[in-house]
LUMLOGU-708027 format. One record per residue: x, y, z of N, C-alpha, C in turn. Coordinates in nm, 3 decimals, decimal comma. Atoms other than C-alpha are relative to their C-alpha. Example, Ala and Ser with C-alpha at 12.3 -4.5 7.8 and 13.67 -1.06 7.14 Angstrom:
% residues 2
(r (0,089; -0,119; 0,000); (1,230; -0,450; 0,780); (0,090; 0,120; 0,000));
(r (-0,082; -0,119; -0,006); (1,367; -0,106; 0,714); (-0,077; 0,109; 0,073));
This chain:
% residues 134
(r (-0,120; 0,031; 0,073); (0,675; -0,597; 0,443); (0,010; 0,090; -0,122));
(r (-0,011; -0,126; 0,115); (0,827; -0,381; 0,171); (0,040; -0,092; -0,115));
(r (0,010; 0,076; 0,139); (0,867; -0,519; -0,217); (0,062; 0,080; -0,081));
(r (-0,112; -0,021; 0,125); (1,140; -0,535; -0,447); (-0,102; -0,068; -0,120));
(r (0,025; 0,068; 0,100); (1,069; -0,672; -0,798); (0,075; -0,111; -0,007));
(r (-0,045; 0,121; 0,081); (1,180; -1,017; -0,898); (0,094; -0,017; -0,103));
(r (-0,044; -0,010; 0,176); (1,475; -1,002; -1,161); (-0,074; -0,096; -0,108));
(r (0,054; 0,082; 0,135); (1,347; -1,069; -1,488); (-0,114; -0,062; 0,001));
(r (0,153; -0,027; 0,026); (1,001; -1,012; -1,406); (-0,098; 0,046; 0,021));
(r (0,093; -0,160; -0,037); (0,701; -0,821; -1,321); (-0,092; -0,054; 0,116));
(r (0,042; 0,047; -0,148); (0,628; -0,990; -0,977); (0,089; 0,038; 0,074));
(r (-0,026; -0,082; -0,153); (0,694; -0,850; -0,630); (0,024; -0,093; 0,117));
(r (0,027; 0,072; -0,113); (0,831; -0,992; -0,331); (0,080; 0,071; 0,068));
(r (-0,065; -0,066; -0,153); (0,956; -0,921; 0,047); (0,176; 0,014; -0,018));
(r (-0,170; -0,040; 0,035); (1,283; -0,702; -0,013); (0,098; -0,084; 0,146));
(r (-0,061; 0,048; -0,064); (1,387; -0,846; 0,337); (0,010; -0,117; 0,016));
(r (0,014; 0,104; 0,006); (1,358; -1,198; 0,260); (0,098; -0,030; -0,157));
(r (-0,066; 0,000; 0,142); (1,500; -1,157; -0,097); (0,112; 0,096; -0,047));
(r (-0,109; -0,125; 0,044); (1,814; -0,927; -0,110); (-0,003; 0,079; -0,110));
(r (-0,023; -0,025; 0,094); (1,839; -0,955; -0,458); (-0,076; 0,031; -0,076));
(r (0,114; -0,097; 0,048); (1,512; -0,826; -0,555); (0,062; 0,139; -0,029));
(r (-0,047; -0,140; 0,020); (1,532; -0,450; -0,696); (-0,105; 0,083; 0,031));
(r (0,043; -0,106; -0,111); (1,415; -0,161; -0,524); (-0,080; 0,037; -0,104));
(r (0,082; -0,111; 0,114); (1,155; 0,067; -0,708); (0,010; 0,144; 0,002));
(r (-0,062; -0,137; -0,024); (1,297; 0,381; -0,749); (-0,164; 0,062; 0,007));
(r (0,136; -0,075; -0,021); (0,998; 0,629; -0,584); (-0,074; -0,058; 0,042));
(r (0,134; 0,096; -0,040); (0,796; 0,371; -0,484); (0,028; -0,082; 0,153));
(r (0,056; 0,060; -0,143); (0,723; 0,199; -0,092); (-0,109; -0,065; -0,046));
(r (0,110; 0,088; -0,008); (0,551; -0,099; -0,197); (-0,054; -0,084; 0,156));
(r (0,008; 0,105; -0,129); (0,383; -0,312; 0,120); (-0,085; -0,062; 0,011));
(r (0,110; 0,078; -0,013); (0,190; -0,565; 0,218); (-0,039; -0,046; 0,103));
(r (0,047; 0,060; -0,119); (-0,055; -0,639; 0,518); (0,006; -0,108; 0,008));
(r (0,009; 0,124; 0,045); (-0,002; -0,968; 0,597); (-0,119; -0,070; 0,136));
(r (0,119; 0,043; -0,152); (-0,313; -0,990; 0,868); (-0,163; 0,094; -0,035));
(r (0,151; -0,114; -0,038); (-0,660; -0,789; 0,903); (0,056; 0,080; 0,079));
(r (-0,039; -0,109; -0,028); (-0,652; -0,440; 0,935); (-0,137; -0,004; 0,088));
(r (0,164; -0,032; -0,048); (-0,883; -0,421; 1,246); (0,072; 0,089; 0,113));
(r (-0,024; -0,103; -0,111); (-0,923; -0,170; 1,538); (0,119; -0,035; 0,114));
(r (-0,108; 0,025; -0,106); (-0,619; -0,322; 1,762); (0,133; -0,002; -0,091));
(r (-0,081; 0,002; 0,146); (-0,391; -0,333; 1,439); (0,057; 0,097; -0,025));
(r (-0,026; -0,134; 0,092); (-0,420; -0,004; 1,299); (0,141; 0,101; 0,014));
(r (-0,083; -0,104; -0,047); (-0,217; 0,232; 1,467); (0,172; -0,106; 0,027));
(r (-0,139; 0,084; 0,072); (0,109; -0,044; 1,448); (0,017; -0,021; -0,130));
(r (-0,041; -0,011; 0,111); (0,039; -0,049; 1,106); (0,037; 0,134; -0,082));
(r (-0,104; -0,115; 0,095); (0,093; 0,308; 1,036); (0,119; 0,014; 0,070));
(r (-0,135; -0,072; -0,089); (0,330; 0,392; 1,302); (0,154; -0,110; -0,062));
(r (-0,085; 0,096; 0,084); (0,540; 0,090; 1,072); (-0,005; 0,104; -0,122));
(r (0,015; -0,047; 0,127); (0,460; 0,202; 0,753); (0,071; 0,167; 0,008));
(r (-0,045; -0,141; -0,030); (0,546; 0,559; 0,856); (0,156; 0,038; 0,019));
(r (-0,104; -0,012; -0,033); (0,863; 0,474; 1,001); (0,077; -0,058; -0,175));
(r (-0,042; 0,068; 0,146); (0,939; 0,279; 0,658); (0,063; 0,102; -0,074));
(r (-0,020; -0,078; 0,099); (0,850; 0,567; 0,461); (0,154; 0,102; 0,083));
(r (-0,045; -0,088; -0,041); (1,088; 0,799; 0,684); (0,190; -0,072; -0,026));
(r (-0,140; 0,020; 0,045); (1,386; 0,569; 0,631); (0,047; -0,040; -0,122));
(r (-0,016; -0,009; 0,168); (1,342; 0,550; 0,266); (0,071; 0,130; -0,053));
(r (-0,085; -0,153; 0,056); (1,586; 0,804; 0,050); (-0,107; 0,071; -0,041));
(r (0,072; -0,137; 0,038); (1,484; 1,108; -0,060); (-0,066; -0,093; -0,152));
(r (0,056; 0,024; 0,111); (1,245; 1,086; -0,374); (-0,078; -0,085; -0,035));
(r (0,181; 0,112; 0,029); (0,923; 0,860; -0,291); (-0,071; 0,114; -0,022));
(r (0,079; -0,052; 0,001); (0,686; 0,977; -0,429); (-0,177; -0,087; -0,009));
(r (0,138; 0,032; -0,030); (0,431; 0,720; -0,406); (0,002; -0,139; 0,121));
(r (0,013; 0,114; -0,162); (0,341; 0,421; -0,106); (-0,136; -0,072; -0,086));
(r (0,094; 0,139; 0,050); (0,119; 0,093; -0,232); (0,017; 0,001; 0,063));
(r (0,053; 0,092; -0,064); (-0,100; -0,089; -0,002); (-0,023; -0,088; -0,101));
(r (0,054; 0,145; 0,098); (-0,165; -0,434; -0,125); (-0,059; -0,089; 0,102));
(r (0,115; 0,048; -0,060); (-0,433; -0,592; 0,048); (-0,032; -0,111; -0,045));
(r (0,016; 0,116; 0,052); (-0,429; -0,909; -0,108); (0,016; -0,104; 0,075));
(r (-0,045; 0,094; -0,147); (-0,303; -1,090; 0,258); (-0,109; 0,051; 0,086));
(r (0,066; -0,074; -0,105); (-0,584; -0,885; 0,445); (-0,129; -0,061; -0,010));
(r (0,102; 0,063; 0,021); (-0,875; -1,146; 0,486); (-0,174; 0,111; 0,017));
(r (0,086; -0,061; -0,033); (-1,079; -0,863; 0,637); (0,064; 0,201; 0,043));
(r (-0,047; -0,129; -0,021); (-1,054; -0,457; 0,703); (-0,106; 0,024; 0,043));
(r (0,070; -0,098; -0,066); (-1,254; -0,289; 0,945); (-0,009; 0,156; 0,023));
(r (-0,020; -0,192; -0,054); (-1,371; 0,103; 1,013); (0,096; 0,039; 0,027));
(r (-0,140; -0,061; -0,018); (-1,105; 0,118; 1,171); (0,092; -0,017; -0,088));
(r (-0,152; 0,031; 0,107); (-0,858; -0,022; 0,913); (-0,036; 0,098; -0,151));
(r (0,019; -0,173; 0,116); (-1,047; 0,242; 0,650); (0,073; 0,041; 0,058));
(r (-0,034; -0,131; -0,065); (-0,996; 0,498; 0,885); (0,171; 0,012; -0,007));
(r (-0,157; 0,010; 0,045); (-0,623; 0,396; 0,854); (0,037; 0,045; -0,082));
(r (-0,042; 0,004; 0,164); (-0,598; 0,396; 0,522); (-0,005; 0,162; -0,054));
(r (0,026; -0,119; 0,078); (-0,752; 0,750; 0,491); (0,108; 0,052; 0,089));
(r (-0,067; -0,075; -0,087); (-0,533; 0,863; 0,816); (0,155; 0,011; -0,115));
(r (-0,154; 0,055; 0,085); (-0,211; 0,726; 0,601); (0,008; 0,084; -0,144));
(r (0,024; -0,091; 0,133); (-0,383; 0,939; 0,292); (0,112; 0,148; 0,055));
(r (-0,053; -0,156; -0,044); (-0,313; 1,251; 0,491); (0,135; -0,035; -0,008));
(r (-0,127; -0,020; -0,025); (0,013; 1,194; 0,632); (0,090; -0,016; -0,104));
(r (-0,066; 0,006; 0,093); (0,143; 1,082; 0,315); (-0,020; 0,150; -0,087));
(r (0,076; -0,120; 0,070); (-0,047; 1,380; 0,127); (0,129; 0,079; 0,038));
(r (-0,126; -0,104; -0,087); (0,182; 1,621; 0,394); (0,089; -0,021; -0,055));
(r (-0,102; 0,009; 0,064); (0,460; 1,492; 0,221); (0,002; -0,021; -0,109));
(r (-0,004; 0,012; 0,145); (0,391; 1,514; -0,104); (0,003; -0,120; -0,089));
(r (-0,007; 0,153; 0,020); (0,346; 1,132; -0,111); (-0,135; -0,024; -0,077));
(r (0,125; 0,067; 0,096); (0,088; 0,933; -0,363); (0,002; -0,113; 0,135));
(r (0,015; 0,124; -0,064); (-0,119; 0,672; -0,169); (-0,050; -0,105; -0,092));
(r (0,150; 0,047; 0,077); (-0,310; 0,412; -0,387); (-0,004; -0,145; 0,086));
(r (0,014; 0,120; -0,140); (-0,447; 0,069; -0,217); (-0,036; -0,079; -0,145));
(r (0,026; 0,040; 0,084); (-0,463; -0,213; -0,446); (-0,043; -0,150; 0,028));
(r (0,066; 0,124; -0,060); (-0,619; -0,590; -0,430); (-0,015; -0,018; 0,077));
(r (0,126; 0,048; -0,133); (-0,893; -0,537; -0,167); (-0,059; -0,100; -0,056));
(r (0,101; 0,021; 0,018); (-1,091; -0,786; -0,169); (-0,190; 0,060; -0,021));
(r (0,082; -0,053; 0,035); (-1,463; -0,777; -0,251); (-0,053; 0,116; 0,071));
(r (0,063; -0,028; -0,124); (-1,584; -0,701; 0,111); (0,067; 0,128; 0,052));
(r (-0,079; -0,137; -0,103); (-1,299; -0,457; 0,224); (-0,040; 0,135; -0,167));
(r (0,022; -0,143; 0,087); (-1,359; -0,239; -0,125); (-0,116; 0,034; 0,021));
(r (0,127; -0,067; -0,063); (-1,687; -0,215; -0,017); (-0,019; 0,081; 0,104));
(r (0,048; -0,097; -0,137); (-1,654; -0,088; 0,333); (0,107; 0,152; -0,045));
(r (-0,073; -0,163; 0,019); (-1,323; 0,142; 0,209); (-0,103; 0,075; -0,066));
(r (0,067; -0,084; 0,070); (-1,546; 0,292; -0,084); (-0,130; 0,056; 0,138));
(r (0,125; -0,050; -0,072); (-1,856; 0,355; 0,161); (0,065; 0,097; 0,159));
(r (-0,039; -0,050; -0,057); (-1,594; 0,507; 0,402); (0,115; 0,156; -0,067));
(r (-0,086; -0,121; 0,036); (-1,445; 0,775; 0,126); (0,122; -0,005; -0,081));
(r (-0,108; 0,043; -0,016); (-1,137; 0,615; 0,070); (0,022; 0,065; -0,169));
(r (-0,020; -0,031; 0,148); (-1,198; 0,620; -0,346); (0,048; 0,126; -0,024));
(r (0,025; -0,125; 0,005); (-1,249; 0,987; -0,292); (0,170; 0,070; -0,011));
(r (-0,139; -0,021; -0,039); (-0,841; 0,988; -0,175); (0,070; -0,059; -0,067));
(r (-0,127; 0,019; 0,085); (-0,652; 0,791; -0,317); (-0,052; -0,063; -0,123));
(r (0,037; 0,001; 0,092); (-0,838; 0,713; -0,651); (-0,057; -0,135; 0,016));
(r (0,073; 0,050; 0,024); (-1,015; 0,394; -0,792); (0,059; -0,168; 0,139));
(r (-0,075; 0,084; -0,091); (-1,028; 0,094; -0,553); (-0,061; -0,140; -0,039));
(r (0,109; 0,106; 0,055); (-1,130; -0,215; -0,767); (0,107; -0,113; 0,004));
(r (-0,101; 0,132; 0,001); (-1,000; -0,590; -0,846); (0,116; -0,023; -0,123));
(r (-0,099; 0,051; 0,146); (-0,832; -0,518; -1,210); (0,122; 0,066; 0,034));
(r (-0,121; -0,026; 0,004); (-0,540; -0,318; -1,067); (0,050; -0,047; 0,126));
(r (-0,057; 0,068; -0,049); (-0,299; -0,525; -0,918); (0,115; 0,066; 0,058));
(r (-0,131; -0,050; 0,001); (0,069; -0,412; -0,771); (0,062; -0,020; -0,094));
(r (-0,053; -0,008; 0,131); (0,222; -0,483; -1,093); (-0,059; 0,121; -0,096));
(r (0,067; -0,059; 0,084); (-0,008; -0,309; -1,293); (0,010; 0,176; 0,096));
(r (0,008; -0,141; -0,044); (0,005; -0,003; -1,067); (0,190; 0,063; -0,024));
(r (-0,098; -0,007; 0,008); (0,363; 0,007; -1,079); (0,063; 0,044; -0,126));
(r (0,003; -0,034; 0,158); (0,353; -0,020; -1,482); (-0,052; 0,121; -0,045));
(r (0,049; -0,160; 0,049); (0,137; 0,290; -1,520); (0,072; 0,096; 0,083));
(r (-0,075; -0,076; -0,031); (0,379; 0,470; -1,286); (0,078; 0,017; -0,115));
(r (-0,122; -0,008; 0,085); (0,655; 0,402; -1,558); (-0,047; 0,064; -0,097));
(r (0,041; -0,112; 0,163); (0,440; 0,559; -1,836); (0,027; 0,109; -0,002));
């Protein structure tokens, strides 16, 4: 699902459930709402992909929010870094934000930090969103 803001405040919810949410100019927020495991993966980019492709001109960055994702497997790294690239190719920012404990463990030990920068519990989708605006 993709994420508007909330008028009149600094929480996120499902733009297709909430009309009247507001868009984030540059930004493809989303959220897994399952485990990213090896039968998963490849529907979750080939979504996400199509997302980004019918978004206007001028993203320049794509949130994961992992905060619905009880679990992430090798394979659902391997996603995450595949989704690095393809975004990369387009001049796209990736960052991944409230993994749990278990999945920042396997992303970090699979590279992931290495791509799209820090992958811990203090930055939230709000908070990533806010240091965009700086």
């Amino acid at each position: 699902m993709s994420f508007g803001r909330i008028p009149g405040t600094n929480r996120y919810s499902d733009l297709a459930r909430h009309p009247d949410n507001e868009p984030i100019p540059g930004v493809l927020a989303f959220r897994v709402e399952a485990t990213l495991l090896y039968f998963n993966v490849d529907h979750v980019l080939r979504d996400v992909l199509q997302r980004v492709r019918d978004t206007p001109t001028g993203l320049r960055l794509v949130i994961c929010d992992l905060s619905n994702s009880p679990y992430v497997d090798l394979a659902g790294a391997r996603l995450l870094a595949r989704l690095h690239d393809e975004l990369k190719a387009m001049n796209i920012e990736l960052l991944v934000v409230e993994a749990h404990a278990t999945e920042r463990d396997i992303l970090r030990a699979e590279g992931l930090e290495k791509l799209v920068g820090p992958i811990d519990r203090h930055i939230s989708l709000a908070d990533a969103i806010a240091d965009l605006k700086k």
